[in-house]
N, C-alpha and C positions, 0 to 999 in steps of 0.2 A: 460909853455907848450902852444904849439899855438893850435888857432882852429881846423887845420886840424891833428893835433894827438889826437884829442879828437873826431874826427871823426872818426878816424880808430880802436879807442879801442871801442867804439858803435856797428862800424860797423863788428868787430870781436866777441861781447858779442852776435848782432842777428844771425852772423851763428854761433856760438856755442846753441844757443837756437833754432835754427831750426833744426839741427842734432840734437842735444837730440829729437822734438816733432817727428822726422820721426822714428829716430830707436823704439821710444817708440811705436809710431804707429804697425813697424814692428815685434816688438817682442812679440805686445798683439793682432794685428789684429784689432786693432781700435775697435772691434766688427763685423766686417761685414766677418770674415771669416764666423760664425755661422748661418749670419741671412742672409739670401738672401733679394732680393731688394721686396717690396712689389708691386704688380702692380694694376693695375685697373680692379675692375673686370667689367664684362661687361653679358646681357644679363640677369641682377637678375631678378626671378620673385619673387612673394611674396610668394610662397607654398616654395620652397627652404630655403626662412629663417625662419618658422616655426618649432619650435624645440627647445634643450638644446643645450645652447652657455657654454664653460669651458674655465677657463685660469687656468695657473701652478699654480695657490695661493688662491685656492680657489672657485670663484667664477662662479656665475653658472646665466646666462640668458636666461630666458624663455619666447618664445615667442609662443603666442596663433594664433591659426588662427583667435578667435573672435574679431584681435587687442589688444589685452592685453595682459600685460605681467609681471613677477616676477624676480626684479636683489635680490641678497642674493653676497654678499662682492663683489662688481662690484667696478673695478679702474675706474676711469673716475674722470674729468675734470666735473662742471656742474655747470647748473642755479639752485643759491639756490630757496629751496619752502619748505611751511610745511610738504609738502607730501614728503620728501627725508626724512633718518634716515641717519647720519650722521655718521659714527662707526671712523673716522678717517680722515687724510689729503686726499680727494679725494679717498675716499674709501665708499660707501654710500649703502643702501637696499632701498628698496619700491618695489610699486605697480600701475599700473598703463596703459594708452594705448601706442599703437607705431604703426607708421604709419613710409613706405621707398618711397623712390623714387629717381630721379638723380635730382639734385637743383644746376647742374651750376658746381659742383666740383666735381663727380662723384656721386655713389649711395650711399645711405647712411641710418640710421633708426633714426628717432627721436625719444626716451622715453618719456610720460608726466607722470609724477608722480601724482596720487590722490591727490588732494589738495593743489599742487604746486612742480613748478621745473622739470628740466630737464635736458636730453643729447644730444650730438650726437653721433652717433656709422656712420662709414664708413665701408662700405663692400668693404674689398678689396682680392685679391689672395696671395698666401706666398705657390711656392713648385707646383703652379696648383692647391692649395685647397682653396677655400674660405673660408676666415675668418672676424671677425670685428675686427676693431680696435677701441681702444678706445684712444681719446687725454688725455694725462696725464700731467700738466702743467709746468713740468719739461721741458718740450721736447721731452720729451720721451710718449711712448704707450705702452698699453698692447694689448695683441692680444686673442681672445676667436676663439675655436676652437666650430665645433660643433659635439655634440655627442652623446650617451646614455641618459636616466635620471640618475639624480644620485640617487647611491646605487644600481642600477642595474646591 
């Protein structure tokens, strides 16, 4: 068999593997039928993101006006410290302050953890609502919505 028929069976196995990854695209929505594109939010001030932050699984962030703040099962990506509690793979609680601002990539909130460690949370929009996101090191983010206290 010469080289150029071992080209053409190559070259017949990539388009058989790229129609399989399109219809597979096509028939699950990749994801993004669901999730609209995130955007940038713009004009945050600091009173706006004082409050309770929620995602679907739990977790609940609380931000103080005094700077301080309470994560209870926050997703997130972070800088380990002794001040994190650590409940899982990038699943963590504490206590601690946060301070936002826009640092070049958009606005964002840093977490510092009592006694070590931290985050970053990105305020971004999703739908015209603001939200945070949080980096999850998969690639993937979780998104906290903000809300009620909880149990209320």
């Amino acid at each position: 068999m010469g080289l150029a028929a071992i080209g053409r069976r190559w070259r017949t196995v990539l388009e058989v593997l790229v129609c399989l990854i399109v219809v597979t695209c096509a028939a699950t929505g990749c994801g993004f039928v669901d999730s609209p594109p995130l955007q940038e939010a713009h004009d945050v001030r600091r009173e706006q993101l004082v409050g309770f932050w929620h995602d679907d699984h739990g977790a609940v962030l609380t931000l103080e006006e005094d700077g301080t703040f309470t994560a209870e099962k926050l997703r997130t990506s972070f800088t380990q410290g002794e001040g994190i509690k650590v409940l899982g793979k990038e699943l963590v609680e504490g206590r601690g302050s946060w301070t936002s601002g826009d640092y070049g990539s958009g606005p964002e909130i840093d977490i510092r953890f009592t006694g070590g460690g931290g985050a970053t949370l990105k305020i971004v929009e999703k739908d015209k609502e603001r939200v945070l996101s949080t980096w999850i090191g998969d690639g993937d983010s979780a998104l906290l919505t903000k809300g009620p206290a909880p149990g209320s």
